[in-house]
C-alpha positions in Angstrom: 9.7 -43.6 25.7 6.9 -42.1 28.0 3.4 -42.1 26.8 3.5 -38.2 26.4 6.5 -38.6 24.6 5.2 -40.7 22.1 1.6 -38.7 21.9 3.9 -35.6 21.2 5.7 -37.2 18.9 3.1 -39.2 16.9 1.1 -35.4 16.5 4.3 -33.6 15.3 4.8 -36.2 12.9 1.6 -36.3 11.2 1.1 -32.7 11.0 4.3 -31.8 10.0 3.7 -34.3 6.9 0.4 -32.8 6.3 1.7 -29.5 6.1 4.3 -30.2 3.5 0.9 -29.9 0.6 -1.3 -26.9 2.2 2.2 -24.7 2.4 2.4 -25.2 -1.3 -1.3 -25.3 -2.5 -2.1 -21.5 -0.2 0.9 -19.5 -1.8 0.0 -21.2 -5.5 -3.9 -20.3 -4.5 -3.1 -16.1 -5.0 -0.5 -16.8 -7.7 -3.1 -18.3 -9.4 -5.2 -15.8 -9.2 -2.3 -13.4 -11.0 -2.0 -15.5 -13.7 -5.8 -15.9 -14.4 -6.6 -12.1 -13.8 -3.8 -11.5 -16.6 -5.6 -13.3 -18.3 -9.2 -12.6 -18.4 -8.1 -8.6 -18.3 -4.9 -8.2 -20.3 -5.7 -11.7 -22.7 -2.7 -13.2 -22.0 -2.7 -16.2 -23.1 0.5 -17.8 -21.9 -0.7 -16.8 -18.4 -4.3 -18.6 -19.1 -1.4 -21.7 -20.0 0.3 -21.5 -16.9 -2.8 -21.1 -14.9 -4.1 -24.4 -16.6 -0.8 -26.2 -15.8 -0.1 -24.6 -12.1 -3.9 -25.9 -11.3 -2.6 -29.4 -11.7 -0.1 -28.9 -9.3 -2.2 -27.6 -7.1 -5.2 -30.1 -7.1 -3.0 -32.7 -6.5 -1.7 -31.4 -3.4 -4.8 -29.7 -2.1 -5.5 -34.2 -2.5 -2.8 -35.1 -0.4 -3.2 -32.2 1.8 -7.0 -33.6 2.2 -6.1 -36.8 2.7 -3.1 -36.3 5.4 -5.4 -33.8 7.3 -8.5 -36.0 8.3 -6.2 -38.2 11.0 -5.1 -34.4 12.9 -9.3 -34.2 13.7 -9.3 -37.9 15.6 -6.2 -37.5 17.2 -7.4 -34.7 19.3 -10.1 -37.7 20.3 -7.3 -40.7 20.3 -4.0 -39.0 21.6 -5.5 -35.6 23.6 -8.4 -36.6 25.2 -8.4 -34.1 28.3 -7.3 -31.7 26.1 -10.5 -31.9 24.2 -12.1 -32.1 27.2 -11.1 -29.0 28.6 -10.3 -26.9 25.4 -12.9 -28.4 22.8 -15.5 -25.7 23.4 -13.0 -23.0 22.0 -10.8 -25.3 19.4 -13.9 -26.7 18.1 -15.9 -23.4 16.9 -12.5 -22.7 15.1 -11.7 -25.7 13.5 -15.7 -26.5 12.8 -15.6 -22.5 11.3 -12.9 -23.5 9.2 -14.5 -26.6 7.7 -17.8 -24.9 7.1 -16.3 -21.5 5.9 -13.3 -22.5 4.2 -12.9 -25.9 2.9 -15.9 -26.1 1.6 -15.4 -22.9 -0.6 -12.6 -24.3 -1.6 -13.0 -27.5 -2.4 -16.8 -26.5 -4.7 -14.8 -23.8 -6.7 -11.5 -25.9 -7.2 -14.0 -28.3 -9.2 -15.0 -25.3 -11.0 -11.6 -24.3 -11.9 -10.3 -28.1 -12.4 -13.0 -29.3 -15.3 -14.5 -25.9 -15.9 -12.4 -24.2 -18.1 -14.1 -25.2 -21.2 -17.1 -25.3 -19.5 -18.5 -22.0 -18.2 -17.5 -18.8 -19.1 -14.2 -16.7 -19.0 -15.3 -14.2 -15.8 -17.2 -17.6 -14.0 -13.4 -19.0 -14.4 -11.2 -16.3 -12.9 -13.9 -15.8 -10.3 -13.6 -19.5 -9.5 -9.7 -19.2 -9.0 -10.7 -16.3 -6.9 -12.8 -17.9 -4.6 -10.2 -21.1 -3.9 -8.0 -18.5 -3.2 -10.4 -16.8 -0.5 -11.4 -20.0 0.7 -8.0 -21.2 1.1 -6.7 -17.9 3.0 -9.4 -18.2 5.4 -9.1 -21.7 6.3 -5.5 -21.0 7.3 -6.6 -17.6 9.1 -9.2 -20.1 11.2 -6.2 -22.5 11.5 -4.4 -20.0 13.1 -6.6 -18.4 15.4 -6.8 -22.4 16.9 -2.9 -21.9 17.7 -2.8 -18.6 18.5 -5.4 -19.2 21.2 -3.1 -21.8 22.2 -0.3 -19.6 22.2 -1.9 -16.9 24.0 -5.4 -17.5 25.2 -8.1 -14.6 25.3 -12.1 -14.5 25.0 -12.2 -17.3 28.1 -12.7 -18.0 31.4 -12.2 -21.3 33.4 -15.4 -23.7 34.5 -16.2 -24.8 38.1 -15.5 -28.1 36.7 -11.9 -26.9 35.5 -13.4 -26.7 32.0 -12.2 -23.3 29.7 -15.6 -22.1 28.6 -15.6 -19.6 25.1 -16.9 -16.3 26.7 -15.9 -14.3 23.5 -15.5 -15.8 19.7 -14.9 -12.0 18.9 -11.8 -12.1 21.3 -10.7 -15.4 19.6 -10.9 -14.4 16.0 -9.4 -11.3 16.6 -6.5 -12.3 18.9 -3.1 -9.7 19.3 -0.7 -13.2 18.7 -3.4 -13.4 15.1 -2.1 -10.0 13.8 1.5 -11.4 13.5 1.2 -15.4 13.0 -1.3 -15.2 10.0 0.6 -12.9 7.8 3.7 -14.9 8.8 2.2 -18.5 8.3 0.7 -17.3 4.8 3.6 -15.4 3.1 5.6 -18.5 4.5 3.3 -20.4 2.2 3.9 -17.6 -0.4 7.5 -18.0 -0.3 7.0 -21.9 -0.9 4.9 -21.5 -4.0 7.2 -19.2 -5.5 10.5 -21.0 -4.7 8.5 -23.7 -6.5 7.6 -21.9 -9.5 10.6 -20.7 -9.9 12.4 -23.6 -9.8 10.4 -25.4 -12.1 10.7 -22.3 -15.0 14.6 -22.6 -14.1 14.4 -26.5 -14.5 12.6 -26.3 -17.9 15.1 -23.3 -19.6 18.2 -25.9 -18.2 16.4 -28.4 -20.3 15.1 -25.8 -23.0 11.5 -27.1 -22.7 8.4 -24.5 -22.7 11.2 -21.4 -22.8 8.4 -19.0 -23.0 6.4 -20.7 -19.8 9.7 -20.6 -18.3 10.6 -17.0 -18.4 7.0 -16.4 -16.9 7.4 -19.3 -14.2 10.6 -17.5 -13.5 9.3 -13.9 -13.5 6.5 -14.5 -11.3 8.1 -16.5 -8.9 11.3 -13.9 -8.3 9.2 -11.8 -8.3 6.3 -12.9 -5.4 9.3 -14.9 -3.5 11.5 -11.6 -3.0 8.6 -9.6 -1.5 7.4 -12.5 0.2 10.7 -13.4 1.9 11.3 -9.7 2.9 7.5 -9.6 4.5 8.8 -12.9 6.7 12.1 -11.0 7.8 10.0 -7.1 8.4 7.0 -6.3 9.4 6.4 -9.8 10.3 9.0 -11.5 11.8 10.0 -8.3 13.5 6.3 -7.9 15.1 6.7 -11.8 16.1 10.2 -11.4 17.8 8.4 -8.5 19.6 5.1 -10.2 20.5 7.2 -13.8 22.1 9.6 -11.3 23.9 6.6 -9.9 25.6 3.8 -12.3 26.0 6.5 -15.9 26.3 9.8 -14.4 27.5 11.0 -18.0 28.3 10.7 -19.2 24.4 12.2 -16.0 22.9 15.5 -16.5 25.7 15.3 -20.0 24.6 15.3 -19.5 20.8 18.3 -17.1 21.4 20.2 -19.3 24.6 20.2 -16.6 26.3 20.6 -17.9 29.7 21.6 -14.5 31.5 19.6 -11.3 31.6 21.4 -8.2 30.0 20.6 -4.9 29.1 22.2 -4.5 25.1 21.7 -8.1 24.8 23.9 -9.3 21.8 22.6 -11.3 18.9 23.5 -15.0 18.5 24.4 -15.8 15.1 25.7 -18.9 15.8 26.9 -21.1 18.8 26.4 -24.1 20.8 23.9 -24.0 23.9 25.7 -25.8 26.9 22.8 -26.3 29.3 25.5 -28.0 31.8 27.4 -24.8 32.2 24.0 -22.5 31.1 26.5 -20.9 28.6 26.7 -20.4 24.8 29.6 -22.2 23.8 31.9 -20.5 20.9 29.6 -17.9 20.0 29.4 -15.5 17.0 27.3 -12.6 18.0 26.7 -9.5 17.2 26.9 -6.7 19.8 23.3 -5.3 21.8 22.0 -5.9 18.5 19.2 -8.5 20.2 18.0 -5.7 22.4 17.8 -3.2 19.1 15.7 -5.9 16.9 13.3 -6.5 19.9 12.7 -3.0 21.4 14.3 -0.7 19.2 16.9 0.2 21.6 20.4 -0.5 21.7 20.5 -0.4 26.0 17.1 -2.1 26.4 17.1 -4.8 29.1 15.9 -8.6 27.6 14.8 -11.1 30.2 17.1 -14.2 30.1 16.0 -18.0 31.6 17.6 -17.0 35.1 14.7 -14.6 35.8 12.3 -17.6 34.9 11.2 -20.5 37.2 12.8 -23.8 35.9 9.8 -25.6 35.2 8.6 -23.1 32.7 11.4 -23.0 30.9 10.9 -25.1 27.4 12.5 -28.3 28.0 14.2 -29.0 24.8 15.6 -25.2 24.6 19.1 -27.0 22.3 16.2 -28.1 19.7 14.3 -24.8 20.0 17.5 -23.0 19.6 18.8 -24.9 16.7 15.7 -24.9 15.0 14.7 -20.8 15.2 18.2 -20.6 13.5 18.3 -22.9 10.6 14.9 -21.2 10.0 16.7 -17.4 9.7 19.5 -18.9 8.0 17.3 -20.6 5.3 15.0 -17.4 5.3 18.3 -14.9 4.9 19.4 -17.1 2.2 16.4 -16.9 0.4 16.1 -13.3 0.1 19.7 -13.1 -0.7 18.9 -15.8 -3.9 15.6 -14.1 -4.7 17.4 -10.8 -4.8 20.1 -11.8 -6.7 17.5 -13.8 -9.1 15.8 -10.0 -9.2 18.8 -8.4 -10.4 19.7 -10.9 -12.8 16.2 -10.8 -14.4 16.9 -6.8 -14.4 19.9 -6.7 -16.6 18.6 -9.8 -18.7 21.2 -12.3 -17.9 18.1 -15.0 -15.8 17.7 -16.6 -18.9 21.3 -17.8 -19.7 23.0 -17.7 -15.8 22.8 -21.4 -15.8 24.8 -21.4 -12.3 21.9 -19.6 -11.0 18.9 -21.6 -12.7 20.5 -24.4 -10.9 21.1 -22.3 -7.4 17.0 -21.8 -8.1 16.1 -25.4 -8.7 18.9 -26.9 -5.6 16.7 -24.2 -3.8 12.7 -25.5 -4.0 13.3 -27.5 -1.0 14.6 -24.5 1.5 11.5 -23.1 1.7 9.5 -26.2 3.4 12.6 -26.8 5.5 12.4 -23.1 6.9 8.2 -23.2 7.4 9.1 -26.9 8.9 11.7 -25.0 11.5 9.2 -22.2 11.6 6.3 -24.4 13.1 8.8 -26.2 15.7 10.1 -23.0 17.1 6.9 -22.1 18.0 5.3 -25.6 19.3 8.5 -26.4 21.5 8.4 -23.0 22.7 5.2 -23.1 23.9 6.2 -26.0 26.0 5.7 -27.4 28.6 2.2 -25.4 28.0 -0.1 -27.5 25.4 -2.3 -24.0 26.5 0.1 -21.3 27.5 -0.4 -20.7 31.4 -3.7 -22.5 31.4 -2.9 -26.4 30.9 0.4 -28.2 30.9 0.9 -30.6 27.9 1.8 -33.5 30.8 -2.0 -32.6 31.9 -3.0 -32.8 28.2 -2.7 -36.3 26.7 -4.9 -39.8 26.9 -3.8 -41.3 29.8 -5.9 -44.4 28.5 -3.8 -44.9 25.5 -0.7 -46.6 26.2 3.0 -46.0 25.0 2.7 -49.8 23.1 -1.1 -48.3 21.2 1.1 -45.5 20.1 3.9 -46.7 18.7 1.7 -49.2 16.9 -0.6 -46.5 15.3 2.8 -44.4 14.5 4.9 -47.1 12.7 1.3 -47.6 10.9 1.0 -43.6 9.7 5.0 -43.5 8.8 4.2 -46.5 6.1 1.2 -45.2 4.9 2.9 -41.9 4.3 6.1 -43.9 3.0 3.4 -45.2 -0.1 1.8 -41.2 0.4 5.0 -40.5 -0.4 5.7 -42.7 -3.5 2.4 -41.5 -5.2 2.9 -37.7 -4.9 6.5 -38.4 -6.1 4.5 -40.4 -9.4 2.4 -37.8 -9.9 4.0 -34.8 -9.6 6.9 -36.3 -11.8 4.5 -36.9 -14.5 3.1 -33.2 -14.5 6.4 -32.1 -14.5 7.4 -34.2 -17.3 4.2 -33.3 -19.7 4.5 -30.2 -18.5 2.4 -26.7 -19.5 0.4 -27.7 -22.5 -0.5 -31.4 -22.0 -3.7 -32.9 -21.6 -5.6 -33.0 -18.7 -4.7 -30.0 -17.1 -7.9 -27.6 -16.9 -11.0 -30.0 -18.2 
C-alpha cells in the first residue's frame, strides 16, 4: 500500500471506532433528560430508576468515547501534517471551541449526575442531566462545523504563502452544509440510543426481569426511535440529498452510479456499478423518481459523472455506492420496525409479541452500522478533496511518515482497541446483568 493509503486508512479506522461510544452517549444525553424531567415534575419514580441505570450506560461510554478520541487530535500532527499546516487556523478554533465549550460542560456535570444523586438536591440533579445534554449537543454541533467546512468551505480566503486564513468564524459556525449535517449527525445518534433502549427493555420482558423498567425502556425508545428515524429519512435526509446534488454533484452521481446525465433520472434501488462498462449492471430502479426526491420534479435534469472531469470524480465510487445504500436500507428498515413496534405498543400486544422483542433486540446493532455507512458516504465522497475544491487529500498527508511507520502504529491501535474492546464488552455485560436497581448506579 501507498503511504496515503495507509494515512487514509489508519484515520478511518480510528475514528470510526471512536465513534461507535459518542453515537450512543449524545442520543442517551436528551433521553436522559426525559426520564429525569418525569421525574423531578410528574415524581415518577420508575423514570428517576431508569435515569439512575441509563447514566451507567452512558458514563461508561462517554469513558471509552474519551479515551478513543485523544489519538484523532495527534494524528492531524502525525499522519496530516500539511493539512494542519494549511487548514489548522480554521479546524483548530472549532475543535479548540468544542473542547473548551463542550467537553468541559460535559464532562463537570456528568460527575454531578454520576455521584450526585444523593448528594445535592432534586432540581441541582435534573439540571445536571440538562447541562450534559447541552454540553454534549454542542460539542457534536462544533464537531460538525469542522466537517462541514471541509465539505464546503466558507468564511476563508487563501494566504500568499498557500495558507487558508479564517476571515469569518461567523461564516464557519453558521455554514448552509451545517443546517443539514448537524440535525442529521445528531438524530443519527438519537436513533442509536433508542434502538438501544429498546432493545434492552425487549431483552429483559424475554427474560422477565424488571417488567415494569421494561415496558418504559420499550416505550421511550419506540417511541424517540420512530420520530427520530423519520427526521433522518424527511426533512433531513431530503435537505442532504438536495444540498450534495448542488454543492458535490460528483458524490451524489456516485452514491447513486449514475454515470449518464438524464432528465427524470430513475432511482437505483439496487444494482451493481460496472465502472469497465460505466453502467449499472441488473438494476432495480424506480422510474424519474431520483429527479422527484432531489428537485421536486419528475422531468428535472440530474448531472451524471460524464459531465464531470475524471479526476474529480470520487475514486472508490463501487464503495461509495454500496455504502449510501446499506445505509437507506438499514434506515428504511428501521422505521418500518419502529413503526410496527408503535402499533404494537398501540393495541397492547409489545408486551407479549415475543417475535418482535426479539426483531427489537437482533436490531441494536443496525443503527451503528447505518451511522457507520452514513459517515463513509460522505468522507469517500468528498474524495479526492481532503478540503473540497481547495486541497486534494494526495496534497494532504505527512510525506515524512512512511508507509512501514504506519502500518506499525495501525497494527498497534487495532490491538489496543481489540483489549478496548474486551473491557467495554465486561462492563457493559455486567450493567446489563445487575440491571436497573443495582448498586452503583447514581452515587
Amino acid at each position: 500500500m501507498s503511504p496515503e493509503t495507509l494515512h487514509r486508512f489508519q484515520f478511518a479506522f480510528t475514528i470510526t471506532y471512536h465513534y461507535l461510544f459518542p453515537q450512543l452517549s449524545m442520543g442517551l444525553a436528551l433521553l436522559l433528560v426525559v426520564l429525569k424531567t418525569r421525574e423531578r415534575f410528574w415524581g415518577d419514580r420508575e423514570a428517576g430508576e431508569a435515569a439512575e441505570f441509563w447514566t451507567g450506560i452512558f458514563g461508561i461510554n462517554f469513558v471509552f468515547g474519551v479515551v478513543t478520541g485523544i489519538p484523532m487530535e495527534f494524528q492531524f500532527g502525525t499522519n496530516w501534517s500539511r493539512f494542519s499546516e494549511a487548514a489548522g487556523g480554521v479546524v483548530g478554533s472549532t475543535l479548540a471551541q468544542e473542547g473548551v465549550f463542550a467537553f468541559i460542560l460535559e464532562s463537570a456535570f456528568l460527575g454531578l449526575l454520576v455521584y450526585g444523586r444523593k448528594r445535592i438536591g432534586p432540581t441541582a440533579h435534573w439540571f445536571s442531566a440538562v447541562a450534559v445534554c447541552v454540553g454534549a449537543w454542542i460539542s457534536g454541533y462544533f464537531i460538525t462545523c469542522t466537517n462541514a467546512w471541509m465539505q464546503h468551505p466558507v468564511g476563508t480566503s487563501t494566504g500568499p504563502g498557500g495558507n487558508i486564513v479564517l476571515t469569518s468564524l461567523g461564516a464557519v459556525l453558521t455554514n448552509p452544509w451545517e443546517l443539514w449535517s448537524y440535525p442529521h449527525v445528531m438524530l443519527g445518534a438519537c436513533m442509536t440510543a433508542a434502538t438501544v433502549m429498546a432493545a434492552v427493555g425487549a431483552y429483559y420482558l424475554l427474560e422477565r426481569r424488571h417488567e415494569n423498567q421494561a415496558r418504559l425502556y420499550l416505550r421511550l425508545g419506540v417511541g424517540a426511535g420512530l420520530l427520530a428515524a423519520v427526521g433522518l429519512a424527511f426533512p433531513t435526509g431530503d435537505g442532504m440529498a438536495h444540498t450534495l446534488a448542488v454543492d458535490q454533484p460528483a458524490a451524489f452521481a456516485g452514491m447513486e452510479a449514475l454515470f449518464h446525465s438524464q432528465s427524470g433520472a430513475p432511482l437505483a434501488i439496487i444494482g451493481q456499478p460496472n465502472m469497465a462498462q460505466q453502467q449499472l449492471d441488473n438494476p432495480i430502479q424506480v422510474p424519474r423518481m431520483l429527479s422527484f426526491l432531489t428537485y421536486k420534479s419528475w422531468q428535472a435534469p440530474v448531472k451524471g459523472l460524464d459531465q464531470i472531469p475524471a479526476d474529480q470524480w470520487p475514486p472508490a465510487i463501487p464503495l461509495l455506492y454500496y455504502a449510501y445504500h446499506i445505509m437507506v436500507g438499514l434506515g428504511t428498515g428501521l422505521i418500518a420496525l419502529m413503526g410496527l413496534a408503535a402499533l404494537a405498543w398501540w393495541t397492547g400486544r409489545l408486551w407479549t409479541s415475543r417475535w418482535l422483542l426479539w426483531l427489537m433486540v437482533l436490531a441494536a446493532p443496525f443503527p451503528y452500522i447505518a451511522n457507520t455507512f452514513g459517515w463513509m458516504t460522505s468522507e469517500i465522497g468528498r474524495q479526492p478533496w481532503v478540503i473540497y475544491g481547495l486541497m486534494r487529500t494526495d496534497q494532504a498527508y505527512s510525506p515524512q511518515v512512511g508507509a512501514g511507520s504506519v502500518l506499525f502504529t495501525l497494527l498497534g491501535f487495532m490491538g489496543l482497541y481489540a483489549l478496548l474492546s474486551l473491557l467495554f464488552l465486561v462492563l457493559m455485560g455486567r450493567s446489563l446483568k445487575q440491571g436497573p436497581g443495582a448498586d452503583g448506579h447514581g452515587g
